[in-house]
N, C-alpha and C positions, 0 to 999 in steps of 0.2 A: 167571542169576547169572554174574559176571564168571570168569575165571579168574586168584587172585590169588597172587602167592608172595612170601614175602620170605627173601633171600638175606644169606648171613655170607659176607663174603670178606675172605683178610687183607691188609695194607694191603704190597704188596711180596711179594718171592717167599723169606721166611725159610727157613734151613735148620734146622728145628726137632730139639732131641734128643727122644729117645726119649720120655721121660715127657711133654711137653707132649700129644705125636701119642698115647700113650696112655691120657691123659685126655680128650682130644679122642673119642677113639674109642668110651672108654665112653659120653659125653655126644650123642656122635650116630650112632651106632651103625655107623659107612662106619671100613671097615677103614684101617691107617695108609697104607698102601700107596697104596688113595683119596686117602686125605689127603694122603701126600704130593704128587703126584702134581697134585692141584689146587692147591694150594699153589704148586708148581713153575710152572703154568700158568695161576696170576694167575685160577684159577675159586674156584665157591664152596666154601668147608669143608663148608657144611648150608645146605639150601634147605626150608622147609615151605611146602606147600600149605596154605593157608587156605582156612576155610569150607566145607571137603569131610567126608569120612567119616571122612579121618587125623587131622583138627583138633585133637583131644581127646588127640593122643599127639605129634604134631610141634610144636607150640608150648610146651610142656614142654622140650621140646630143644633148641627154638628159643632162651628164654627162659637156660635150663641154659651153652649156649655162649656168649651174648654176656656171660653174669654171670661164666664162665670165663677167655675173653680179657680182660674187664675188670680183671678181679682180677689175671691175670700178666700185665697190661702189656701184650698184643700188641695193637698197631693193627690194628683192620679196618673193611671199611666194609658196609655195609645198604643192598640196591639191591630196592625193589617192584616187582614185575613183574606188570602188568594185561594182560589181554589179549594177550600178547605184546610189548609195550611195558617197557624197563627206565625205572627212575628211581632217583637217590638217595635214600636216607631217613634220616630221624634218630631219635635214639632216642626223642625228646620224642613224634615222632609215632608210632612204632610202637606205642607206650605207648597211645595215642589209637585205632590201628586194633585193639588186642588186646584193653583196656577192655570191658568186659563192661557192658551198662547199668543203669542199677536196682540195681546189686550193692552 
């Protein structure tokens, strides 16, 4: 099985107040500090492993922060990572890799 991740990064290096980075932190559980921090340094907010053992609890969170930024307006972008390899993603398709079948 590959090794697959998909990452939240936000779009530019925002200086966020307090409440966004503290709902950010309840929604992915990496302290603000993290957050700043990656934020500042153009990395990810929240990255889950797909298809592993964490599955069943990082895409919850996954799912949690992009409905979060969506809702306050912060641009960010969704990069898939196979095998060590990045790519962009969209939401259309994440939607498509997350999809459960039969369900």
């Amino acid at each position: 099985m590959s090794d697959t991740a998909i990452s939240v990064t936000l779009d530019g290096t925002p200086d966020l107040p307090s409440a966004p980075l503290q709902a950010l932190y309840r929604i992915t559980g990496r302290s603000t500090v993290e957050l700043r921090e990656a934020i500042r340094g153009a990395k990810p907010v929240y990255t889950a492993s797909l298809f592993g053992a964490a599955h069943i609890t990082v895409v919850p969170r996954l799912e949690k922060t992009i409905v979060y930024l969506t809702e306050s307006g912060l641009p960010f972008a969704l990069t898939e990572t196979v095998d060590g390899v990045d790519a962009p993603l969209d939401l259309a398709t994440l939607r498509e890799i997350l999809e459960v079948p039969g369900v």
